[in-house]
N, C-alpha and C positions, 0 to 999 in steps of 0.2 A: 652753242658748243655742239660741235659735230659728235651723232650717237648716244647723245643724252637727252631721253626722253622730256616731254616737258613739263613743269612742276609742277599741272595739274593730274597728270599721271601718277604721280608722287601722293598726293595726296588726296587719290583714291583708294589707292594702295592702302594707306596710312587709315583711312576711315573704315575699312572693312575690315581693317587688324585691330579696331578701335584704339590706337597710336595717334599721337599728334604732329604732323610730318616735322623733316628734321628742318634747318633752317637749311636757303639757300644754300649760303656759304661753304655746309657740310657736304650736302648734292655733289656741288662742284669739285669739292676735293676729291669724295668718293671714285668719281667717273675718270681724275687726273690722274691720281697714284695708287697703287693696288696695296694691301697689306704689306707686301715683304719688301718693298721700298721705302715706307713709312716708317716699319720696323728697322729698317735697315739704318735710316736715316736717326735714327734716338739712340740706337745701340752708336752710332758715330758722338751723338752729340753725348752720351753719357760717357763715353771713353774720355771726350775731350774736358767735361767737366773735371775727372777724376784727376788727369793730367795738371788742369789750372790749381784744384784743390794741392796736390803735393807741391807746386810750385808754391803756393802761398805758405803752405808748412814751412818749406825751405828759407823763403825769405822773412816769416817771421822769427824763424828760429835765428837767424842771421843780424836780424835786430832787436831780439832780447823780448819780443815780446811776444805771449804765448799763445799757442793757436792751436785749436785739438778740432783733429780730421770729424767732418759730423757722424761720421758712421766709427769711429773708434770707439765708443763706447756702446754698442750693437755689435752682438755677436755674429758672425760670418756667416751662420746658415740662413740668419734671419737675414742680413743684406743680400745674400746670394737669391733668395725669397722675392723678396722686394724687386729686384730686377729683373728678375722672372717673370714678373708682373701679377704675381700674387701677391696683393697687398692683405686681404684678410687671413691670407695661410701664414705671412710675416706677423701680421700684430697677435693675431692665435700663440704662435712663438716665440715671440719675446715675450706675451703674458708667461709662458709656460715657464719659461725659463729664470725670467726675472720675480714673478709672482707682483707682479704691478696691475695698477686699475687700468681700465680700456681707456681713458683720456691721456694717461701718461703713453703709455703703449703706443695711441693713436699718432700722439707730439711724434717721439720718438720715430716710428714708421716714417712720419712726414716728413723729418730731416733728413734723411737719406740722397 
């Protein structure tokens, strides 16, 4: 790959930070797409979950059988949190909120 150093560069780098270099795979991404197309590319796919989620609302309610949104029962700032990609400032606030253990919290956070 043209401009990408080669992965023993990497994992010199890696040993003088006493880190343990990342796997190929990741390199390769890193050097592909920059953050704000990556980000760019999740905030897409997260829209489009949300979209398939009220579609499935619709058509279960359509057939009688019942289906609750996973973030309905998570309060807004705490999914607004979560999206944001603070996931420890989310479960911090829904403990807060809910007064639940970190494992429930944790579940919770994860359903989102």
């Amino acid at each position: 790959m043209a401009g990408t150093p080669p992965v023993g560069v990497y994992k010199k780098v890696c040993l003088e930070r006493s880190t343990a270099p990342p796997p190929y795979a990741m390199l390769r991404l890193m050097s592909v797409y920059s953050n704000i197309q990556l980000s760019a590319f999740t905030d897409q796919v997260r829209e489009r979950l949300d979209r398939l989620e009220a579609q499935m609302a619709l058509v279960s309610a359509a057939a009688g059988v019942p289906y609750d949104l996973p973030t309905s029962s998570v309060p807004e700032d705490v999914v607004a949190l979560t999206r944001a990609g603070d996931r420890l400032g989310a479960i911090r606030r829904y403990r807060e909120i809910t007064g639940c253990g970190m494992d429930e919290a944790k579940a919770a956070i994860d359903g989102i």
